[in-house]
N, C-alpha and C positions, 0 to 999 in steps of 0.2 A: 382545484388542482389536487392532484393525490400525492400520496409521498414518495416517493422514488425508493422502492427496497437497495437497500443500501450496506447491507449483510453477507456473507456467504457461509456455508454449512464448514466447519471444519472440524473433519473426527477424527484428527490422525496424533491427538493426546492422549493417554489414560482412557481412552476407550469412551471417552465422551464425546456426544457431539456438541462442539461446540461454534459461537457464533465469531466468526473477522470480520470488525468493521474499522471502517478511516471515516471520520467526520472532519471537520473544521480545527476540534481542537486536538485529535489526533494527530493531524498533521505537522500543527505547530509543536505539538511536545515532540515529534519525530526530529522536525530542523532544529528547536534548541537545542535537545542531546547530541543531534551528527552535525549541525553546522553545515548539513546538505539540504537544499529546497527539496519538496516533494517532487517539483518536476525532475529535477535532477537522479532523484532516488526510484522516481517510477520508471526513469526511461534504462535502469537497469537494474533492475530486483533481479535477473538472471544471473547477473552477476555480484552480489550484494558482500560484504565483509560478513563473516559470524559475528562478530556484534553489532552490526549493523541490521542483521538479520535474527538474530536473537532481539533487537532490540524493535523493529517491527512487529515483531511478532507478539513480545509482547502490551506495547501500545496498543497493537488493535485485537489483543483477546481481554486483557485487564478491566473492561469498561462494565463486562459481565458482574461483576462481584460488587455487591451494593457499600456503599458508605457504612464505615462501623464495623464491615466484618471482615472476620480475620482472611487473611489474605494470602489465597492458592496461587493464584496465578502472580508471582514474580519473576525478575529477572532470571533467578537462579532455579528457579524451576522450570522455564522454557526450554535453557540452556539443557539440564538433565534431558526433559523430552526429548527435547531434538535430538540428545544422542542416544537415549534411548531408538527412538525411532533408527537410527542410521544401524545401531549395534543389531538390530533384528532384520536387517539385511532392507531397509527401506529407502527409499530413493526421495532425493531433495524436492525434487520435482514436481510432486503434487502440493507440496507447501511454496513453494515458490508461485505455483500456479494461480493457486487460492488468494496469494497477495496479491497477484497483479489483476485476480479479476474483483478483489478489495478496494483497490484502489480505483480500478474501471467506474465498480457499481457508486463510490464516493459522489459522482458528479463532480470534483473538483478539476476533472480533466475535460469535462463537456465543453463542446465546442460553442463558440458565439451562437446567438440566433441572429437569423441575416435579417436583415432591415430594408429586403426588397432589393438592395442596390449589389448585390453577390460579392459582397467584402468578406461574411463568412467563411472563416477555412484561408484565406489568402495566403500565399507568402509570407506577407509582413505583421499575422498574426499566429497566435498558436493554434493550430486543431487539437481537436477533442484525443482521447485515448482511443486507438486504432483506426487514425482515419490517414491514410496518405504515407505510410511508414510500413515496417518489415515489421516491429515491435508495437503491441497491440497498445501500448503504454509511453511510445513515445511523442512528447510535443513537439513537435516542427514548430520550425519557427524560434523557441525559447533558446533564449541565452544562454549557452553551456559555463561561461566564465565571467564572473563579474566583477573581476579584480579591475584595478586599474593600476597602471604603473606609474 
């Protein structure tokens, strides 16, 4: 089995190209900090809070920078970029873009594999990122609210 590139190119900091990735524990440091599930946060990155979106963004560039060294990529310097980037007349939209095809290449939104019997994709489970929705990112199927009264 090969590995699933899981990566995407993002050069729209400091003039580096740099790598977005979301793995497993990317993910989980995203819901501890928001208190939002991934599914929940993927099926509207279009719509994201600035620290919610500062704070993805830098979850899945931080991973770059090795243990021990001193450390570019934080909170407070995403935060700058970004407005740097907006103050030179640049548009959200390619950084928004780059997350959700972040999250896409994750595989944490891949759809079941079917077992023959085409339960795959059903109603009463979730599909994959962009299969049966408008948003390339959202899961059908998943629970939007899981309070109880």
């Amino acid at each position: 089995m090969t590995e699933q590139i899981s990566e995407v190119d993002f050069p729209y900091f400091d003039g580096k190209n740099r790598r977005l990735r979301y793995h497993f524990d990317e993910f989980l440091e995203l819901e501890t900090r928001t208190g939002v599930p991934p599914t929940d946060l993927a099926g509207s990155i279009m719509k994201l809070s600035p620290a919610n979106l500062r704070l993805a963004l830098w979850v899945g560039l931080k991973w770059q920078e090795p243990p021990g060294t001193r450390k570019v990529i934080t909170l407070d310097w995403v935060g700058k970029q970004l407005q740097k980037h907006l103050a030179t007349g640049h548009s959200l939209m390619p950084i928004l873009r780059a997350i959700d095809e972040a999250f896409t290449a994750s595989g944490y939104f891949r759809p079941e594999e079917g077992d023959g019997d085409g339960s795959a994709g059903s109603p009463d489970r979730p599909t994959g990122a962009g299969e049966s929705s408008g948003s390339p990112l959202r899961v059908v199927g998943a629970p939007t609210n899981l309070e109880t009264e």
